[in-house]
C-alpha positions in Angstrom: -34.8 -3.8 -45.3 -34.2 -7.8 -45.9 -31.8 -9.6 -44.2 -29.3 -9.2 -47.4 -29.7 -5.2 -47.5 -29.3 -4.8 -44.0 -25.9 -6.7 -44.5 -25.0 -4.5 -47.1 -25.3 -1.6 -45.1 -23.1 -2.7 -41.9 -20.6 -3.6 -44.6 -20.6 0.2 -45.6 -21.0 1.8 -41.9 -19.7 -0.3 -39.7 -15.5 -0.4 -38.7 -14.7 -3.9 -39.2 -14.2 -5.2 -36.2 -16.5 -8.3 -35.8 -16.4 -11.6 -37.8 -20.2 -11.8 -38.2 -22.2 -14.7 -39.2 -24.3 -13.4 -42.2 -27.6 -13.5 -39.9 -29.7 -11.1 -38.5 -31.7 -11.4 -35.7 -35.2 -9.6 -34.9 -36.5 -10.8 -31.9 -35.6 -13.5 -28.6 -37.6 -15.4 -25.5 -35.9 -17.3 -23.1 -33.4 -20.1 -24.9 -34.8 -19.3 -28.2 -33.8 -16.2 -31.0 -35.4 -15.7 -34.5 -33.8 -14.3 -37.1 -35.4 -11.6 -39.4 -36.8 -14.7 -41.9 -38.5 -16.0 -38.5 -35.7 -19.1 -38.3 -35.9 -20.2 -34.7 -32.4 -20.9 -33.1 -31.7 -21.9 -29.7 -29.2 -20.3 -27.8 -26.3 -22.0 -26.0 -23.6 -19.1 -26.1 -26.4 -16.4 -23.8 -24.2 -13.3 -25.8 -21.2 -15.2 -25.0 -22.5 -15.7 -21.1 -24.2 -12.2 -20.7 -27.9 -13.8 -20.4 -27.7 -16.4 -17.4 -31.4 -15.8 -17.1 -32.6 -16.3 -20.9 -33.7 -13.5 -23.5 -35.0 -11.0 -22.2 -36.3 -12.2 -18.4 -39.9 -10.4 -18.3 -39.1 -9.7 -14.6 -36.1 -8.1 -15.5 -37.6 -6.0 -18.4 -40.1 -4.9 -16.5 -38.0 -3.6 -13.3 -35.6 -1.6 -16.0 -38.4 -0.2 -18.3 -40.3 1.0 -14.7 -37.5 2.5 -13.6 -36.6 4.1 -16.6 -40.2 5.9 -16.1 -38.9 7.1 -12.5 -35.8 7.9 -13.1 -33.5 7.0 -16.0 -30.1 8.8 -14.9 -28.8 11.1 -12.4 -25.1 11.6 -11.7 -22.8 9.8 -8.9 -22.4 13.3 -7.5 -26.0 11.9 -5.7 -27.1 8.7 -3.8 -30.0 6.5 -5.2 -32.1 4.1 -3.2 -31.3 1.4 -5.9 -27.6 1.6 -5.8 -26.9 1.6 -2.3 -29.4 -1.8 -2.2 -27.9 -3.4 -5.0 -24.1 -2.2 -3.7 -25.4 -3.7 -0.2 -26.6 -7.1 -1.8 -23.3 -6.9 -3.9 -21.2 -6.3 -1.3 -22.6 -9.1 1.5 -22.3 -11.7 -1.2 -18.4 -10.6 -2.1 -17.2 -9.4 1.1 -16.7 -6.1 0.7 -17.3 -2.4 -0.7 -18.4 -1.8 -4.4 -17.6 0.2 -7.1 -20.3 0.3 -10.3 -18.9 0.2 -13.9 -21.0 -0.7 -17.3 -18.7 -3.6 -18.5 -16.0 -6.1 -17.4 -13.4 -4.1 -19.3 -14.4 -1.3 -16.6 -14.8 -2.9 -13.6 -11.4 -4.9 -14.5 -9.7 -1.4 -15.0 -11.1 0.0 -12.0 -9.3 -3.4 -10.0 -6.1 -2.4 -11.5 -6.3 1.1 -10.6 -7.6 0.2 -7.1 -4.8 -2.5 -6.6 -2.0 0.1 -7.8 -3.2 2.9 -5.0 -3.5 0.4 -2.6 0.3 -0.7 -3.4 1.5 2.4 -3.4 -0.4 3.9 -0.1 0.7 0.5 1.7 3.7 0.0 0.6 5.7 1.8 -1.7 5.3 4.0 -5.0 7.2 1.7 -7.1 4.3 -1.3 -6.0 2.9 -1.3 -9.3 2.9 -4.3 -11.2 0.8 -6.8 -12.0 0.9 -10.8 -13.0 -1.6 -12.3 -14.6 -2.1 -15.4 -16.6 -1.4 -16.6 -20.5 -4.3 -17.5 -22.3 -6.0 -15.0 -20.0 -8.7 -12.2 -21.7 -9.4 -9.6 -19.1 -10.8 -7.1 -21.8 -10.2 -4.6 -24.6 -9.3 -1.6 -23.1 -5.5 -0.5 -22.9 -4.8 -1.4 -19.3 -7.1 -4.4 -19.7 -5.2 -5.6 -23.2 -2.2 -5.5 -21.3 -3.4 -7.9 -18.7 -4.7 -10.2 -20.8 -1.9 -13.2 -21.2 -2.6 -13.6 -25.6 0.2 -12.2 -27.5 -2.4 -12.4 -31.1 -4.4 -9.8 -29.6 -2.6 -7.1 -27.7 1.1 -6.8 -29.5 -1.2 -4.8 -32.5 -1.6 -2.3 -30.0 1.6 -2.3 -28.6 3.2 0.0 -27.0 1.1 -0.9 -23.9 1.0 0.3 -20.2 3.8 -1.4 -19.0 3.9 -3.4 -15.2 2.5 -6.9 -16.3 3.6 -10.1 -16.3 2.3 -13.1 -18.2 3.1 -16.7 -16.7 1.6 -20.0 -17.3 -2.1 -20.8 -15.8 -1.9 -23.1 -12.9 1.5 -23.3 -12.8 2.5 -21.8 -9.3 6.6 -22.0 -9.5 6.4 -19.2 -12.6 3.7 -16.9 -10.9 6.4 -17.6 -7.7 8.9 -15.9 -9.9 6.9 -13.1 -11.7 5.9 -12.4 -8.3 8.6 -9.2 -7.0 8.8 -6.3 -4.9 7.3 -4.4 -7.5 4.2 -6.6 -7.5 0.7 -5.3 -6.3 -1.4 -7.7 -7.2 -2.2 -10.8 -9.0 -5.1 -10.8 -11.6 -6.8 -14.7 -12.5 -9.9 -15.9 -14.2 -11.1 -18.9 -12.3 -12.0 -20.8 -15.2 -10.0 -19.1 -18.6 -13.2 -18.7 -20.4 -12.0 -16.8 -23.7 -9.3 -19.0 -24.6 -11.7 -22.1 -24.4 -12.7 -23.0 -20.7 -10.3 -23.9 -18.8 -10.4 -24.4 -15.1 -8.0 -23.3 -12.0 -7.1 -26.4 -10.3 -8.0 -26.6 -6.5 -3.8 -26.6 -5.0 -3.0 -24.1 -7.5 -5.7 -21.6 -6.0 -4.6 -22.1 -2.6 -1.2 -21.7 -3.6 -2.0 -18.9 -5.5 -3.8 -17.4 -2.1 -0.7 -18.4 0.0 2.0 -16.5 -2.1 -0.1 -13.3 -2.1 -0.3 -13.3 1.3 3.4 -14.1 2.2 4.5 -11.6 -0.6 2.1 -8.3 0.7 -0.2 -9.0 -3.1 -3.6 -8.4 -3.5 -5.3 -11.2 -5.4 -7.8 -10.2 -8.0 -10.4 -12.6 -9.5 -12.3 -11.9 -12.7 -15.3 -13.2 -12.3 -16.9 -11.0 -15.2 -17.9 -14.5 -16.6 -18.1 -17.1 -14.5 -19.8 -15.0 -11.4 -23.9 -14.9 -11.5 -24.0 -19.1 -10.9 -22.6 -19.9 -14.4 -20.2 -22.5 -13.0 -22.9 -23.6 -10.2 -21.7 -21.7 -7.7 -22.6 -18.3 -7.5 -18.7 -17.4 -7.8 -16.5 -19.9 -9.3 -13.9 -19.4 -6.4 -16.1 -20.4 -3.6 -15.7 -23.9 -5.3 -12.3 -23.9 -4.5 -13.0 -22.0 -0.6 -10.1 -19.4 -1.7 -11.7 -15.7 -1.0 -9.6 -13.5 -3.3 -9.5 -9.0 -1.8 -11.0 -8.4 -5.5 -13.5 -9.6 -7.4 -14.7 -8.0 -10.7 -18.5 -9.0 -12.4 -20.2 -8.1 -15.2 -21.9 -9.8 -18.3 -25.2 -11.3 -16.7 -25.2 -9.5 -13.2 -28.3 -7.7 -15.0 -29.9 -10.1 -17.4 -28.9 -8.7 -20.1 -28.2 -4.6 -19.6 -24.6 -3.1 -19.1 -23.3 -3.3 -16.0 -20.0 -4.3 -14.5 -18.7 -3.9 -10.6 -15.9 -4.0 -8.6 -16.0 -5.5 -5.1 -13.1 -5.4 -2.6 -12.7 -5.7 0.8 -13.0 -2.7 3.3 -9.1 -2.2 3.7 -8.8 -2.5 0.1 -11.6 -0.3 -0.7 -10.2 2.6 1.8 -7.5 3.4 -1.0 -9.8 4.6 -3.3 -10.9 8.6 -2.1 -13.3 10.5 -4.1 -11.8 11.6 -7.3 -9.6 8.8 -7.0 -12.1 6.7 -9.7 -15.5 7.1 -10.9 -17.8 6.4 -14.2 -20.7 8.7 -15.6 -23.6 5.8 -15.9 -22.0 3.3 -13.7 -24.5 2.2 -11.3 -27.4 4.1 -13.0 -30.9 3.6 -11.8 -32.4 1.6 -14.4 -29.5 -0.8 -15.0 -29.2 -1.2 -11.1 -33.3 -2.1 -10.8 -32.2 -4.9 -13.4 -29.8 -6.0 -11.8 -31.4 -6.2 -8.5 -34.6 -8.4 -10.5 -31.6 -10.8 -12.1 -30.2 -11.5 -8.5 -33.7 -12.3 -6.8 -34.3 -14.5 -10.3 -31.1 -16.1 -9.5 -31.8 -16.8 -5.7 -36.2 -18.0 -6.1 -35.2 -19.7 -9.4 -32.3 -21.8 -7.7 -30.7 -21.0 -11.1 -27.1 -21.7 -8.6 -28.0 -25.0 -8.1 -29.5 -25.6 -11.3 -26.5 -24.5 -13.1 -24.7 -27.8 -11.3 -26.9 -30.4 -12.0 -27.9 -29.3 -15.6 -24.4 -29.1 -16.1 -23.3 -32.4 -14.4 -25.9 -33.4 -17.2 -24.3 -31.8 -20.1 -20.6 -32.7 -19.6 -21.9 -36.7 -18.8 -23.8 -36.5 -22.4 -20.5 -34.7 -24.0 -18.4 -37.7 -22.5 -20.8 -39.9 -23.8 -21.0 -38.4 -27.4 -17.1 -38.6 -27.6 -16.8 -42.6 -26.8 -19.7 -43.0 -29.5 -17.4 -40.4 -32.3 -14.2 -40.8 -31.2 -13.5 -37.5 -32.6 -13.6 -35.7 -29.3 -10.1 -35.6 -27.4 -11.8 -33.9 -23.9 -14.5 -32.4 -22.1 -14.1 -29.8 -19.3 -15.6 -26.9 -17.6 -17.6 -26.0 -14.3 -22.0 -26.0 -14.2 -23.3 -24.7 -16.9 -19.6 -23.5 -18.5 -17.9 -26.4 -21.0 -15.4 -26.4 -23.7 -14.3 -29.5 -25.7 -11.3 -29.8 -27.7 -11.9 -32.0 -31.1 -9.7 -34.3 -32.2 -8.5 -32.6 -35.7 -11.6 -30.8 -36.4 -12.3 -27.4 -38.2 -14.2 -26.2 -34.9 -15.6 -23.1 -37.2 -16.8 -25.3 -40.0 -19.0 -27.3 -36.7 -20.0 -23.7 -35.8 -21.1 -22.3 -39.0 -23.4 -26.4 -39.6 -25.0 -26.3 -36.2 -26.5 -22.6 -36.7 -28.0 -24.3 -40.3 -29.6 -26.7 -38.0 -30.7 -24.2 -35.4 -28.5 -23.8 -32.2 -25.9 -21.4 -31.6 -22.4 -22.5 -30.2 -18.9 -20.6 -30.1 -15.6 -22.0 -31.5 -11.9 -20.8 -29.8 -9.3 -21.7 -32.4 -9.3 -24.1 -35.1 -10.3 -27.4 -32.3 -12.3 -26.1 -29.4 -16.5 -25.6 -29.0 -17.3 -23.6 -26.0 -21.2 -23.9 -24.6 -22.6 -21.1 -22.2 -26.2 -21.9 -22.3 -28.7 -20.0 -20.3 -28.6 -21.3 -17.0 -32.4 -21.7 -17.9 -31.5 -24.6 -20.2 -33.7 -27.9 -20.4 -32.2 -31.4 -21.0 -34.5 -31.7 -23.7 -32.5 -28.9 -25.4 -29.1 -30.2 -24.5 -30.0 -33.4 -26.4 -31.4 -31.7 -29.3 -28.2 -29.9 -30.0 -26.1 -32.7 -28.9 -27.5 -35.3 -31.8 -27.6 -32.3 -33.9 -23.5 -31.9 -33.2 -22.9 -35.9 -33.3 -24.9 -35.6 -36.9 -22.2 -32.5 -37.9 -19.2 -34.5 -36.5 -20.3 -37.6 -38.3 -20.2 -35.8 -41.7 
């Protein structure tokens, strides 16, 4: 089928859910994706920050499809050598124990279930309550819609499980006040990546760190898109030296295949007994032999440290490109994670022009551009896409 057909038939058998761009693609290497017609685009979104490595990492390929001739699946009712090495590598890096979902969503719900028995063993049974963030997105699942902080996407599913609290981001007096007796844990992005990049600052972290500890609160930080090096460190906290007793990954923590995890500290962790949690392909062999190749990519690659200076690189060009237009009103965001709100601007309409010239950006809103480029990204790139974008704001 051509392009046009094959659109045709996800119109008939698909639920709509997505607002998709009326492209298919085929086929992807590194920064670069074709679409069916053989159109080169080049990719700074990474499947909205699920390949930190590039398309398809051969290294990576090759460890899944390898293992998927070994051995594909075999329940958590068994130990595999994989797991426990990639749990061990997981674990040193986070401090802590892990637990192995297949998405953010997941390992975000198995955080709020963890924090919730942890409350109630510790504490009491009514320690069940959670505060999180506005403008937060902590996924799509019930539990998960309820934590996120947007009112346009979870009151259509209302009634929700109840227990959470929404205060402003970085705004310590109202998370002082959400925080109660009732309160087992507080649940923050580092950088609020959904809702257009925006960053934790430094005082409010520590504050943040502070309270839970006076209070008896667990602090929970999703890292499901800004862990793996995207903000140039390899979490975003640890550039802000506040160690949360969560920390929840997914997206690129296997180049590209579905895997989310939970990592807590040991005291934490001990709440959890078997049958407490668990997840039929979490952790699976072939997924965790991925995942294992994208964390030695990340370390021999210095994709960490890359991630800062290629993203020092961007924001300076951005900053640049908005005295030249005057039609850019800021630029923010940590290594290789940026968002820039436009002065006015239909930030859709800049979308929709820069994929007819060839590179692929995300729009939040009517005003903000968010860029999650591969961490594999070359400066040559960046200022392809950037003239292209002054040429769109221009018009």
């Amino acid at each position: 089928m051509n392009a046009s057909e094959l659109i045709d038939s996800a119109e008939q058998f698909h639920m709509n859910t997505y607002a998709r761009f009326p492209i298919v693609f085929a086929r992807a290497a590194g920064t670069k994706v074709w679409d069916i017609d053989g159109k080169e685009y080049t990719d700074f979104l990474s499947g909205i920050g699920v390949l930190n490595l590039g398309h398809c990492p051969p290294k990576v390929v090759d460890a899944f499809c390898a293992q998927a001739h070994e051995l594909g699946h075999v329940s958590n009712l068994f130990y595999t050598e994989l797991q426990v090495e990639l749990a061990a590598r997981l674990g040193r890096l986070g401090g802590g124990r892990v637990f192995f979902a297949n998405s953010g969503a997941e390992a975000n719900e198995g955080a709020l279930k963890l924090a919730r028995r942890w409350g109630k063993l510790n504490f009491s049974p009514e320690k069940t309550g959670y505060v999180t963030a506005l403008k937060s997105f902590h996924g799509r699942t019930l539990a998960t819609l309820a934590a996120t902080g947007q009112p346009e996407k979870n009151q259509l599913f209302e009634p929700l499980p109840a227990g959470f609290k929404h205060v402003p981001f970085n705004e310590i007096d109202a998370l002082a006040a959400a925080v109660d007796d009732s309160t087992c844990a507080v649940m923050l992005e580092v950088v609020q990546g959904e809702s257009g990049v925006w960053p934790a600052s430094a005082d409010y972290l520590a504050a943040v760190r502070r309270l839970c500890d006076e209070r008896g609160v667990l602090l929970i930080f999703d890292e499901v898109q800004t862990g793996m090096g995207r903000t140039g460190k390899f979490f975003a906290f640890e550039h802000f030296n506040v160690q949360p007793d969560i920390i929840t990954l997914a997206k690129s923590l296997a180049g590209g295949f579905p895997i989310g995890a939970v990592i807590a500290r040991d005291e934490v962790a001990a709440a959890f007994n078997p049958g407490d949690h668990g997840s039929t392909f979490g952790g699976g062999p072939a997924v965790c032999a991925a995942a294992l190749a994208a964390l030695d990519i990340v370390k021999d690659d210095r994709l960490v440290e890359r991630s800062a200076i290629v993203g020092e690189y961007f924001k300076a060009r951005l900053k640049s490109l908005a005295d030249e237009t005057g039609l850019i009103e800021d630029v923010r965001g940590l290594g290789l994670m940026i968002g820039l709100t436009l002065k006015g601007a239909d930030a859709r309409t800049i979308v929709i022009a820069l994929l007819d010239k060839g590179f692929i950006i995300n729009s939040v809103g009517d005003r903000i551009l968010r860029f999650l480029p591969p961490l594999i990204i070359a400066e040559a790139e960046i200022d392809a896409m950037l003239a292209a974008l002054k040429e769109v704001l221009e018009a």
